[in-house]
DRENZA-966828 format. One record per residue (C-alpha): x, y, z; residue in three letters. Coordinates in steps of 0.1 Angstrom, whole numbers, padded with zeros to 4 digits, always signed. Example, Ala and Ser with C-alpha at 12.3 -4.5 7.8 and 13.67 -1.06 7.14 Angstrom:
! residues 2
+0123-0045+0078ALA+0137-0011+0071SER
! end
This chain:
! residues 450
+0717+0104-0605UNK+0719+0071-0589UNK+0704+0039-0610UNK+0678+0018-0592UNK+0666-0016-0596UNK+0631-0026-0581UNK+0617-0059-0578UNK+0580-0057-0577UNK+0553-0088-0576UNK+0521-0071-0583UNK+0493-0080-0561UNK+0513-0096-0533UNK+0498-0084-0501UNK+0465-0088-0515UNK+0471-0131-0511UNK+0472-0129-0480UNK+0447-0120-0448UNK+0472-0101-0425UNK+0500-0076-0437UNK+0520-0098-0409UNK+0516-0127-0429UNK+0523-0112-0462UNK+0556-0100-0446UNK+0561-0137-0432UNK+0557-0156-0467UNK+0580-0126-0488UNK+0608-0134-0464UNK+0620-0165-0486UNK+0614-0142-0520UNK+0641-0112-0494UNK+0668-0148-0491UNK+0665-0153-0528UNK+0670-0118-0535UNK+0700-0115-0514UNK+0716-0140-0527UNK+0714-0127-0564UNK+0719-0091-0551UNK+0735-0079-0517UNK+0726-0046-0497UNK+0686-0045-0505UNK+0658-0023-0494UNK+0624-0037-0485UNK+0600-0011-0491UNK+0561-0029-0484UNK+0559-0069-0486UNK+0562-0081-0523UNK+0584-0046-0534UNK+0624-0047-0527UNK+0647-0019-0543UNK+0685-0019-0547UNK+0714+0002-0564UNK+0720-0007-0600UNK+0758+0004-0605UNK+0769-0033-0587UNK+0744-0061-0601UNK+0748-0040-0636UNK+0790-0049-0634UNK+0786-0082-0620UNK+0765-0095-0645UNK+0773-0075-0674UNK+0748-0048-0676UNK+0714-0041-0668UNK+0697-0063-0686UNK+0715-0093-0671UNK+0709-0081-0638UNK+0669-0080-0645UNK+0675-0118-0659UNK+0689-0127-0629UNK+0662-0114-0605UNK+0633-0123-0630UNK+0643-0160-0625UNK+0636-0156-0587UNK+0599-0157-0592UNK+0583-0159-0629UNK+0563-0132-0613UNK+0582-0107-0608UNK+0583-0072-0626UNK+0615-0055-0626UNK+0622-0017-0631UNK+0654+0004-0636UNK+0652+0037-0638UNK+0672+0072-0622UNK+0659+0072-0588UNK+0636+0052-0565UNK+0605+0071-0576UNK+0613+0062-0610UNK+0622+0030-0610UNK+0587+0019-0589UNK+0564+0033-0617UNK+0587+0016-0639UNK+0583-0017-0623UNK+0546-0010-0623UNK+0542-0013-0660UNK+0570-0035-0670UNK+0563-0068-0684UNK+0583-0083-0672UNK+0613-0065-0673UNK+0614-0020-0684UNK+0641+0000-0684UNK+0641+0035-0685UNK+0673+0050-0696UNK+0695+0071-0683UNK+0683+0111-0683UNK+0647+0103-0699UNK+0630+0097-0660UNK+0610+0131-0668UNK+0600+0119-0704UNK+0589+0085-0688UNK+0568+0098-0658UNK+0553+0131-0673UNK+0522+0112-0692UNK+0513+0091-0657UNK+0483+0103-0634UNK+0492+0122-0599UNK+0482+0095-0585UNK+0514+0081-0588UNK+0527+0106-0564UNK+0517+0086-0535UNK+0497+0117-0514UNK+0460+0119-0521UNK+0455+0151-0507UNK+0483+0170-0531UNK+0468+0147-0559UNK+0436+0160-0554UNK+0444+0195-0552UNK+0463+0193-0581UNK+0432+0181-0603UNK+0412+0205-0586UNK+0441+0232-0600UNK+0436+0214-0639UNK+0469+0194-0630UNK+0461+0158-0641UNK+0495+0143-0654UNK+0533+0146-0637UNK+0543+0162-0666UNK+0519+0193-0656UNK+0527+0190-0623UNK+0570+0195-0634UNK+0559+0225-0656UNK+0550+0247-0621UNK+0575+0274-0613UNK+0595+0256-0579UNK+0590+0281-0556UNK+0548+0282-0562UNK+0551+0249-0558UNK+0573+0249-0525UNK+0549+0284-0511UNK+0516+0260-0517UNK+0526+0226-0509UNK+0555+0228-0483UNK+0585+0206-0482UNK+0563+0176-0485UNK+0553+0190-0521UNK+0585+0199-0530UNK+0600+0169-0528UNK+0574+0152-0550UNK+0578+0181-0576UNK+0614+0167-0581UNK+0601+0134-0586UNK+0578+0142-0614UNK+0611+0161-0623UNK+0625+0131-0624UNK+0650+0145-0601UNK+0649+0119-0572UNK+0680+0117-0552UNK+0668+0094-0525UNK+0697+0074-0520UNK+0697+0038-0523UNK+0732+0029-0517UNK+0746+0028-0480UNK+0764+0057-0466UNK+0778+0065-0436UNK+0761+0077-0405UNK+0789+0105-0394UNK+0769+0098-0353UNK+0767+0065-0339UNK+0727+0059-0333UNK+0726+0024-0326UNK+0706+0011-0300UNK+0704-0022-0285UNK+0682-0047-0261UNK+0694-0073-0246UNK+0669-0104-0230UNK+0673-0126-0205UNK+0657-0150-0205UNK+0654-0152-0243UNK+0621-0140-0263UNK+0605-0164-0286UNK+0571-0145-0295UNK+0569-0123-0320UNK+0541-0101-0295UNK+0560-0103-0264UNK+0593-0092-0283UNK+0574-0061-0295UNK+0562-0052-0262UNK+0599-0053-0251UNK+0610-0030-0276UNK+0588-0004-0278UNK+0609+0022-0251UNK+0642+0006-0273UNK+0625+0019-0306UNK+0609+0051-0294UNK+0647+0060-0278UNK+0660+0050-0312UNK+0640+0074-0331UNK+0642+0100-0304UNK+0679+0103-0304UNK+0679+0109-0343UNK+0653+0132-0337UNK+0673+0150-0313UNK+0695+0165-0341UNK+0667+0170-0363UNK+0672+0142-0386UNK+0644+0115-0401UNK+0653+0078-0403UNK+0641+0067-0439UNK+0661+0030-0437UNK+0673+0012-0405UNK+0691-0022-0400UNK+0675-0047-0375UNK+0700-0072-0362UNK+0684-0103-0341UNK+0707-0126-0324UNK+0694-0155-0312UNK+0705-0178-0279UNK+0726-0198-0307UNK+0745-0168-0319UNK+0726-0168-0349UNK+0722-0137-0366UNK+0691-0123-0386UNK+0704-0091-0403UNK+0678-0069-0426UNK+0674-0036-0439UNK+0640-0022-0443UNK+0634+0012-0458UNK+0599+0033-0454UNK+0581+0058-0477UNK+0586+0087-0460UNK+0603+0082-0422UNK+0603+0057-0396UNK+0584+0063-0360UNK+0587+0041-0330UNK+0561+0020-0337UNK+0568+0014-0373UNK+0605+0004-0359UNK+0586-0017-0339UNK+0568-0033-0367UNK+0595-0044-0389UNK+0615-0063-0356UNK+0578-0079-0352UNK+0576-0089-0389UNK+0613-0098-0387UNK+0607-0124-0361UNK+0577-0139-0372UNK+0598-0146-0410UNK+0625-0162-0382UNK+0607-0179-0366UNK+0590-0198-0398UNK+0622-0204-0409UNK+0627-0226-0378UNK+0596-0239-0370UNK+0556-0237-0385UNK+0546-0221-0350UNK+0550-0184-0367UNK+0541-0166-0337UNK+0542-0190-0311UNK+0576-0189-0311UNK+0606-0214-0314UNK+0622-0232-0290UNK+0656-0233-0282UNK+0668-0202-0298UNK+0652-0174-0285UNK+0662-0138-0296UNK+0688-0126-0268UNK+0694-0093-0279UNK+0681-0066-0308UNK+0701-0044-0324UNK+0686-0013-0346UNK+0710+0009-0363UNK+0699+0040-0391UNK+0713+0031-0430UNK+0696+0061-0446UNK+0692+0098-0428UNK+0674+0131-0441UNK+0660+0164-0424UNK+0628+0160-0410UNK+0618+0190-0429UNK+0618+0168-0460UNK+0586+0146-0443UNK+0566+0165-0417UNK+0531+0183-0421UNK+0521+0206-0401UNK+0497+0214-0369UNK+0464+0216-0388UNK+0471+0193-0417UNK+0491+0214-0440UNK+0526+0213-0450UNK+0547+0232-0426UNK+0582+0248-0424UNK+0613+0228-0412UNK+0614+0255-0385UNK+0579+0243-0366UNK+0582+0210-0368UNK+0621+0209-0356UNK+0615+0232-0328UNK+0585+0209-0318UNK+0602+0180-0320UNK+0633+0193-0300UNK+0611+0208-0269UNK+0594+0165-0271UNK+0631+0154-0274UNK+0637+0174-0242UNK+0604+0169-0222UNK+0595+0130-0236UNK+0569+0115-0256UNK+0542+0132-0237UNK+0556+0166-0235UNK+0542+0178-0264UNK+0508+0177-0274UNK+0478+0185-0300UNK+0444+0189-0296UNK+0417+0173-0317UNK+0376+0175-0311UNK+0361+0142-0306UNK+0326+0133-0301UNK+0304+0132-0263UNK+0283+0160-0248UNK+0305+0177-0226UNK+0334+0194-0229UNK+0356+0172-0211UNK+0347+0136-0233UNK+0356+0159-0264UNK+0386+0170-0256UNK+0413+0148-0271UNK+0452+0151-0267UNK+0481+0130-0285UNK+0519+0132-0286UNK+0531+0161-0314UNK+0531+0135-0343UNK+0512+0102-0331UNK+0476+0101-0344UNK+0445+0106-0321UNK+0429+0083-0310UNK+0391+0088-0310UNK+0373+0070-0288UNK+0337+0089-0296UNK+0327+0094-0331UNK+0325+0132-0339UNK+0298+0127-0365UNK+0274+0115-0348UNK+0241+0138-0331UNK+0252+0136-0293UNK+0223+0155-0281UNK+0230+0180-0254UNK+0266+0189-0269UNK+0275+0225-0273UNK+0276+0237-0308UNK+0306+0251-0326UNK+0329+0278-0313UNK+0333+0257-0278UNK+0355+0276-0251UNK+0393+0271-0250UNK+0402+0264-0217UNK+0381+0232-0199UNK+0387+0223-0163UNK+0399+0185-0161UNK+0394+0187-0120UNK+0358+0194-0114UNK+0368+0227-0099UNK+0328+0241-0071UNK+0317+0273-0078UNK+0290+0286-0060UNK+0261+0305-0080UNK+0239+0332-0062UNK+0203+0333-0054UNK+0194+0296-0048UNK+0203+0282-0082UNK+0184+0249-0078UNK+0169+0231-0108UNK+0134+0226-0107UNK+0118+0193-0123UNK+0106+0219-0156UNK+0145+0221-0161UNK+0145+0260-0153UNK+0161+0280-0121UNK+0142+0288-0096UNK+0160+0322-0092UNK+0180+0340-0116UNK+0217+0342-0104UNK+0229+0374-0097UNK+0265+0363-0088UNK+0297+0336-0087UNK+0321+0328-0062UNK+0349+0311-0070UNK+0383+0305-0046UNK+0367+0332-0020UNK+0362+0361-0046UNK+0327+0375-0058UNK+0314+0386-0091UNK+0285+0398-0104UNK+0269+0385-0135UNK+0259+0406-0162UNK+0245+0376-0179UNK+0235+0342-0183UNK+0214+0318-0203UNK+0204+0283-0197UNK+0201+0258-0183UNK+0203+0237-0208UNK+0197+0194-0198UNK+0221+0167-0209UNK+0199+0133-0209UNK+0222+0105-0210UNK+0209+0071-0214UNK+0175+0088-0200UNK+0157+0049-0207UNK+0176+0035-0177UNK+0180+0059-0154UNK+0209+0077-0164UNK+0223+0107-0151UNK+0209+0143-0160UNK+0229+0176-0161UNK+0223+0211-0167UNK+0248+0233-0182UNK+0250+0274-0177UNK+0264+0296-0194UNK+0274+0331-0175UNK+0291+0366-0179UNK+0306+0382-0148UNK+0307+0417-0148UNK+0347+0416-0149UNK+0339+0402-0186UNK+0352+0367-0182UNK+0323+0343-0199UNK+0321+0310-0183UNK+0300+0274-0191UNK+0290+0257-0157UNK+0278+0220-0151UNK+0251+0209-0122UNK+0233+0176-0114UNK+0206+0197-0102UNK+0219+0214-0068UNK+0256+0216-0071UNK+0278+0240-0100UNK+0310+0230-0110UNK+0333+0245-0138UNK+0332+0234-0167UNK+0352+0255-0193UNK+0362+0294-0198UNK+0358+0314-0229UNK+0391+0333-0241UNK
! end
């Protein structure tokens, strides 16, 4: 079991306004901590994690490498422990300085809350089930644990087994991932250098993806006009996407750029970032990190066949649904990228008058597709047809209907004028049921029931 050290100064991010800035002023407390220690992890602003087995031999033991780091910042809370799970509680209640010995990580983490384990929704399941402490949570048989939970569960099962075999030190990366942007002319705002390398960060993370791996710690190399070089590992708590990639060169230049000027963002003249160069330190499966479709924890098997058809079609080329707020179908019908988060633009909780209730058809027409209904459908002014339809033809072919209800008006902003529709709801006698959409004289197709 690998030995950890984490530095941890409790209630960092909470001095500060922005988690930008809180990234910016830890970059000094990162130089400090290189200097006493090489080959860190930066895992959030004010938390930094390295292997024990070097700092331990160069100054001693264990003990004087916590000395060393203590003096740093009179702060600082340093943990040891087996394993980077370990050694973060650890830090968490040392004062200043705890070290948990060698083999007794599952004596040491089985009295603390689930809490700990960093995922509110197993958490709270687990209290629900009478599991309060990560000593209960060990005790369950593996594969009960691995059937409920998924991956995602089994992984922090082994933690509260004190079994955590995240690695810490480098290894090598057997395929060569790296990807690099080069600028010319130079970039010397932090916002403008993130707009650059979003496609660079997206590609970087796709090409891992590829052969169904998960980036949990990546080196970002700046280089500026100067031929200076900003190197710095950053690690995540579960795996990087693009546009946490994306965040850390952001972050990264804004701690350069204070270094060299007080503009922070606004850049710094005269050495400009020319090129930036991302390359993984730490791979795992994706199975170890993914959820599934509708929230739960999923096999390796969906999530890496999903990810390989986006590999292959782009970004875009895989999507999910999600139901968002509005009255038609159309406004609440939301689609995002297989593993970006939607993006709702209407809240779903609110009333939305006029909306269809639950159980809403499958397939909704994006184009505004004419269909003509029977009988002289026209709306009167009492919001009621003047004739019941008695068919529907749609691209030159007629169909009976067995039944209908409706209409039904959607009032928007009725107080100034705003448009009113009527929506139908039909059943041809071939058995398709279909939901239709009129602004009083004109139907349209709104959605189809499968």
């Amino acid at each position: 079991m690998t030995r950890v050290i984490v530095l941890d100064i409790p209630g960092w991010a909470d001095r500060f306004d922005t988690e930008a800035e809180s990234h910016r002023q830890f970059d000094p407390v990162i130089r400090a901590v290189e200097n006493t220690v090489p080959l860190v992890r930066v895992l959030d602003a004010g938390r930094i994690a390295m292997g024990a087995r070097g700092p331990a031999r160069y100054y001693r033991d264990e003990e004087g490498a916590a000395d060393a780091l203590r003096r740093i910042d009179p702060n600082a809370r340093i943990g040891i422990a087996d394993g980077l799970f370990t050694a973060v509680l650890a830090a968490r209640v040392a004062n200043p300085v705890f070290i948990v010995p060698a083999g007794q990580s599952p004596a040491f983490v089985a009295p603390l809350s689930v809490s700990h384990l960093g995922d509110p929704d197993i958490a709270d399941l687990l209290r629900r089930l009478g599991v309060s402490t990560l000593g209960g949570f060990a005790e369950l048989d593996d594969v009960a644990v691995r059937d409920r939970f998924g991956f995602p569960g089994e992984r922090l099962h082994r933690f509260a087994r004190g079994l955590d075999d995240s690695p810490i030190v480098p290894r090598d990366i057997p395929v060569d991932y790296t990807c690099e942007s080069v600028f010319e002319p130079a970039i010397v705002r932090a916002d403008e250098l993130a707009f650059a390398t979003r496609a660079t960060a997206d590609d970087f993370i796709d090409r891992i993806a590829r052969d169904r791996l998960a980036c949990t710690a990546l080196w970002v190399t700046l280089t500026t006009e100067r031929g200076e070089r900003f190197e710095r590992c950053w690690a995540h708590p579960t795996v990087f996407g693009g546009a946490d990639v994306v965040d850390r060169i952001r972050w990264q230049l804004e701690s350069v750029a204070r270094l060299t000027t007080d503009t922070s963002t606004e850049g710094f003249a005269g050495d400009g970032i020319v090129t930036v160069r991302l390359a993984p330190d730490q791979l795992a499966a994706q199975s170890r990190f993914e959820r599934g479709m509708w929230g739960a924890p999923s096999s390796d098997r969906i999530h890496s066949v999903l990810s390989r058809v986006q590999s292959i079609l782009g970004h875009e080329g895989v999507l999910t649904a999600t139901i968002g707020g509005g009255r038609t179908l159309l406004e609440r019908e939301i689609f995002s990228p297989w593993g970006d988060k939607p993006v709702v633009t209407h809240d779903v909780s609110k009333p939305w008058p006029g909306r269809m209730p639950n159980r809403v058809p499958t397939t909704v027409y994006r184009d505004g597709t004419v269909i003509t209904v029977g009988a002289t459908a026209t709306i009167a002014p009492a919001d009621i047809l003047t004739e019941p339809p008695c068919w529907l033809e749609l691209d030159g072919r007629r169909r009976g209907v067995a039944a209908w209800s409706g209409p039904w008006p959607i009032r928007e902003r009725w107080w100034d004028g705003g448009q009113i529709r009527y929506r139908l709801q039909v059943v041809d006698t071939t058995g398709a049921a279909w939901v239709l959409l009129s602004t009083g004289t004109e139907w349209a197709l709104e959605a189809r029931y499968d």
